[in-house]
N, C-alpha and C positions, 0 to 999 in steps of 0.2 A: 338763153342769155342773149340780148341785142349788144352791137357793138359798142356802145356805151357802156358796158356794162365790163368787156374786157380789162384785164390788167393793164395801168398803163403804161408799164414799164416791165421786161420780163431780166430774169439774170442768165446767161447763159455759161454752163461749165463748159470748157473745152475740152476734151478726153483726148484729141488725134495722139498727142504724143507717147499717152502711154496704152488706153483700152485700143487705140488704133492702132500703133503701131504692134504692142503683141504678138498679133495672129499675123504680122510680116517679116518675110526673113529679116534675120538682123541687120539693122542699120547699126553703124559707127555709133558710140557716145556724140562726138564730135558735130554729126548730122542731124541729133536728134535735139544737142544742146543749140541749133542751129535755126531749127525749125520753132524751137519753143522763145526764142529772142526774136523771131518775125511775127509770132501770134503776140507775145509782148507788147509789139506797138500799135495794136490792132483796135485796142479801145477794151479787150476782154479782160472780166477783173476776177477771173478763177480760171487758173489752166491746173489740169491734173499733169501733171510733168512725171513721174516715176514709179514704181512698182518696186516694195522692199521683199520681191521671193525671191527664194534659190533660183538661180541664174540653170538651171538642171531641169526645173521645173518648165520655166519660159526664157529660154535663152535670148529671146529678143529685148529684154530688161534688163541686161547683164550691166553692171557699173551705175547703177543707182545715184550711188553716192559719186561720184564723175559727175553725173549730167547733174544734179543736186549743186554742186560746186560751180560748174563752167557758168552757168547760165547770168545772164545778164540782168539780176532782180529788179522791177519797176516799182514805185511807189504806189500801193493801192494796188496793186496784185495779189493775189493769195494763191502760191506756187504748192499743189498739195500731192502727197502721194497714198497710194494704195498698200497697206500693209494686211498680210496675213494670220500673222499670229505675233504675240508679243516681243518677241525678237523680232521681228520687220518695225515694229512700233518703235522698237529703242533704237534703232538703225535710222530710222527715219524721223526721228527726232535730230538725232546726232547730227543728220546731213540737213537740219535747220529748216527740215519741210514747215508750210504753214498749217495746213489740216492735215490732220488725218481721213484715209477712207477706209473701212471696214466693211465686207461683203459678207452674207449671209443670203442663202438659195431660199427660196420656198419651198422648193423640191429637194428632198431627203436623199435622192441620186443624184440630183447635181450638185448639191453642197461637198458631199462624199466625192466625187470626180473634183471638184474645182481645190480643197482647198484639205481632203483626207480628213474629215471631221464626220461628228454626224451636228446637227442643229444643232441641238442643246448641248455640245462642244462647243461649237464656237459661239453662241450666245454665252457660255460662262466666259470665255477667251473674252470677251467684248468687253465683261466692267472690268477685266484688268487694263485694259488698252486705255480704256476710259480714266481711269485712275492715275494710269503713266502718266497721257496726253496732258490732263488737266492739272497734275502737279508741275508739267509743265508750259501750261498757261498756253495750251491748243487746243483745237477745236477739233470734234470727231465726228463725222459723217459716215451714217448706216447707209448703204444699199442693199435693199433685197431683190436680189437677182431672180430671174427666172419667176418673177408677177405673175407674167401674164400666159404661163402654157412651157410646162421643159419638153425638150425634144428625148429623153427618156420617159417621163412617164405621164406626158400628155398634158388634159387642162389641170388647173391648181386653183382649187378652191379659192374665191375670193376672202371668204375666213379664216383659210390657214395663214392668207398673206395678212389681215388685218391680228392677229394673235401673234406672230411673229412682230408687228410694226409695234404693238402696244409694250412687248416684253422688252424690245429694244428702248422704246421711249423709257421705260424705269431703270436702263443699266446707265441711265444721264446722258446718251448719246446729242449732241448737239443740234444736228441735221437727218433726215430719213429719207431716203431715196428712193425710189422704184422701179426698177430694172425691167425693160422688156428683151430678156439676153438672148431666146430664139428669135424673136419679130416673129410671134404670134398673137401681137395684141391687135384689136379691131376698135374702134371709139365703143362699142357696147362693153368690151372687157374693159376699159378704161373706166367707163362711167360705175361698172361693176364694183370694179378694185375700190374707188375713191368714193362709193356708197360705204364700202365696208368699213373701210379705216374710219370713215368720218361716223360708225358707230360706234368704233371702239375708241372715240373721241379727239380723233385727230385732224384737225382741220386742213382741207384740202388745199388751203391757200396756201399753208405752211407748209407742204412738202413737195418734192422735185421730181422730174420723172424725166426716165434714160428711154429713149425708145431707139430699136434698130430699123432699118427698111427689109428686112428680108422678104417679106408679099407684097411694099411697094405699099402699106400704110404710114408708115412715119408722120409723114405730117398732115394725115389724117387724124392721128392721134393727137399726136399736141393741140390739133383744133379742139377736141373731145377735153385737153386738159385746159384752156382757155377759157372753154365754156363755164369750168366748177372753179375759177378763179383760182388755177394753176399760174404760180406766175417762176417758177425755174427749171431749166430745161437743160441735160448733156446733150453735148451733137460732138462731131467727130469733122473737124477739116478735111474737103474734099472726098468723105463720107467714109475716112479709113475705121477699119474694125471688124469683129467680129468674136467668136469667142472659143476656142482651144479646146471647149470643153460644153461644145453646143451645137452638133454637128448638121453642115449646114445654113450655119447661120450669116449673115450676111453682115457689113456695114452698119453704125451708126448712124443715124440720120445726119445729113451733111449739113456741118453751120452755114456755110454762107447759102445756100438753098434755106435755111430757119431762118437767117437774120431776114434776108431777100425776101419773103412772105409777111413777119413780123414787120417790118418797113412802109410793105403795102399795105398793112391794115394801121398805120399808125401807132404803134406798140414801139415804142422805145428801146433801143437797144445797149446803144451807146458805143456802138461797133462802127469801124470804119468799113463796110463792104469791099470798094476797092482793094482794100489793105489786105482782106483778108480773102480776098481771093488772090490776088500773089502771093499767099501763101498755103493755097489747096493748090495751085502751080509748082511751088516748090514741093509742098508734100507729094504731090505728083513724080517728079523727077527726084526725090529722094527714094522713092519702092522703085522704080524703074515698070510704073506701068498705069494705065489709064485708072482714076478714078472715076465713082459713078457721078459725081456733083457735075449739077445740071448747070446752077448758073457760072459757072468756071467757065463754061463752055459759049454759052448764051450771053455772057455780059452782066452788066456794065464792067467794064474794064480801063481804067485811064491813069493809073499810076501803078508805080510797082512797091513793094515794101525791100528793105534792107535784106540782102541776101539770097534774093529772090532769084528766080531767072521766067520773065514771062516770054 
């Protein structure tokens, strides 16, 4: 594909506050409702803001419904959380989330470690969710985790992932995801993955992909999703994340390093870069320790966002 040919505008979700923070000791309600009112003013018009598990499971999501409540809601944002099973869904309806997210593994050991199910548990779990959400008038987004290779039981067939995407697309789920939750995906698994789904008739343009840095591909990848007219993309501020139940694994690809690339190739973002790097500054000084995001470091830097400390 020539650069003409690229998307010309990409959507980017923002995960730091919940798939990033996670795998961090806990931060306050308070600092997270904090951090998520600075990516607010940012220009971004999806942030994942919460996680409706047992607080015993991942203590670093504890108060849900807190940061659900405190936050500063912007017009044309869609503030969304990750639920597990249908009690997370009714929970997370309750605290007035805009989407729904639902996770399902590719791999049969990680789904079983992530969320105590086996697949086709929680694929039936999913049209109930589905059924909740949309009676009440929300939207549901699959992610399947662990695409591109789990750190139990290795590569994953790019047909298990694309029979898994097809079965999710009949329980009416909204949106389909792609999870690379070790950062073992390389641009050949990439092009792999989105050969397959798009035989199981799902167009490649239509769906999103999560990738981590953990080898230091990230936005290698995303160029690999660019090329097949990928046009939405999770990243992690300041490149926080990693995953609880993925050992080893590193960081989400860091937004303002994606926006910062997307920029230079002309790819629309609709992101303030500035903005949003005083706020991998603050997410910074919220963990109490260096992030890997590059241009935080590098620049461009000349204003600060509300709340920030550059």
């Amino acid at each position: 594909m020539n650069r003409s040919e690229y998307p010309r505008s990409v959507a980017i979700r923002e995960v730091g506050p919940r798939d990033g923070l996670q795998n961090e000791a806990p931060i306050s309600v308070g600092e997270r409702v904090r951090l998520i009112d600075a990516l607010s003013l940012t220009g971004l018009r999806r942030i994942e803001a919460a996680s409706f598990v047992a607080p015993s499971a991942i203590p670093a999501m504890a108060g849900a419904e807190e940061v659900m409540a405190g936050i500063k809601r912007k017009t044309g944002i869609a503030y969304s959380a990750l639920v597990p099973n249908l009690r997370g869904a009714e929970r997370g309806l309750a605290a007035n989330s805009d989407e729904l997210e639902v996770v399902i593994s590719a791999s049969e050991t990680h789904n079983q470690r992530n969320v105590n199910r086996t697949i086709d548990e929680s694929l039936a779990a999913v049209i109930e969710i589905v059924a909740l959400a949309h009676g009440a008038g929300k939207k549901v987004d699959a992610i399947v985790s662990t695409t591109f290779g789990c750190a139990y039981e290795g590569d994953v067939e790019p047909s298990r992932v694309a029979a898994i995407a097809a079965t999710l697309r009949e329980t009416g789920v909204d949106g389909l995801s792609f999870g690379d939750t070790t950062g073992m995906a390389s641009p050949r698994r990439v092009h792999e993955v989105l050969d397959a789904i798009e035989g199981a008739g799902i167009a490649a343009n239509d769906v999103g992909l999560h990738f981590h840095n953990t080898r230091g591909a990230g936005l290698a990848n995303v160029l690999a999703g660019l090329d097949r007219g990928v046009s939405q993309f999770d990243a992690s501020v300041g490149g926080l994340g990693g995953c609880p139940y993925a050992p080893g694994a590193t960081g989400n690809i860091v937004t303002e390093d994606l926006v910062h690339m997307l920029m230079d190739m002309g790819i629309e973002t609709g992101v303030d870069l500035d903005a949003l790097i005083g706020c991998a500054l603050l997410a910074q000084e919220l963990v109490g320790r260096e992030l890997p995001g590059q241009v935080m470091r590098s620049g461009p830097r000349s204003k600060t966002v509300e709340g920030a400390t550059t």
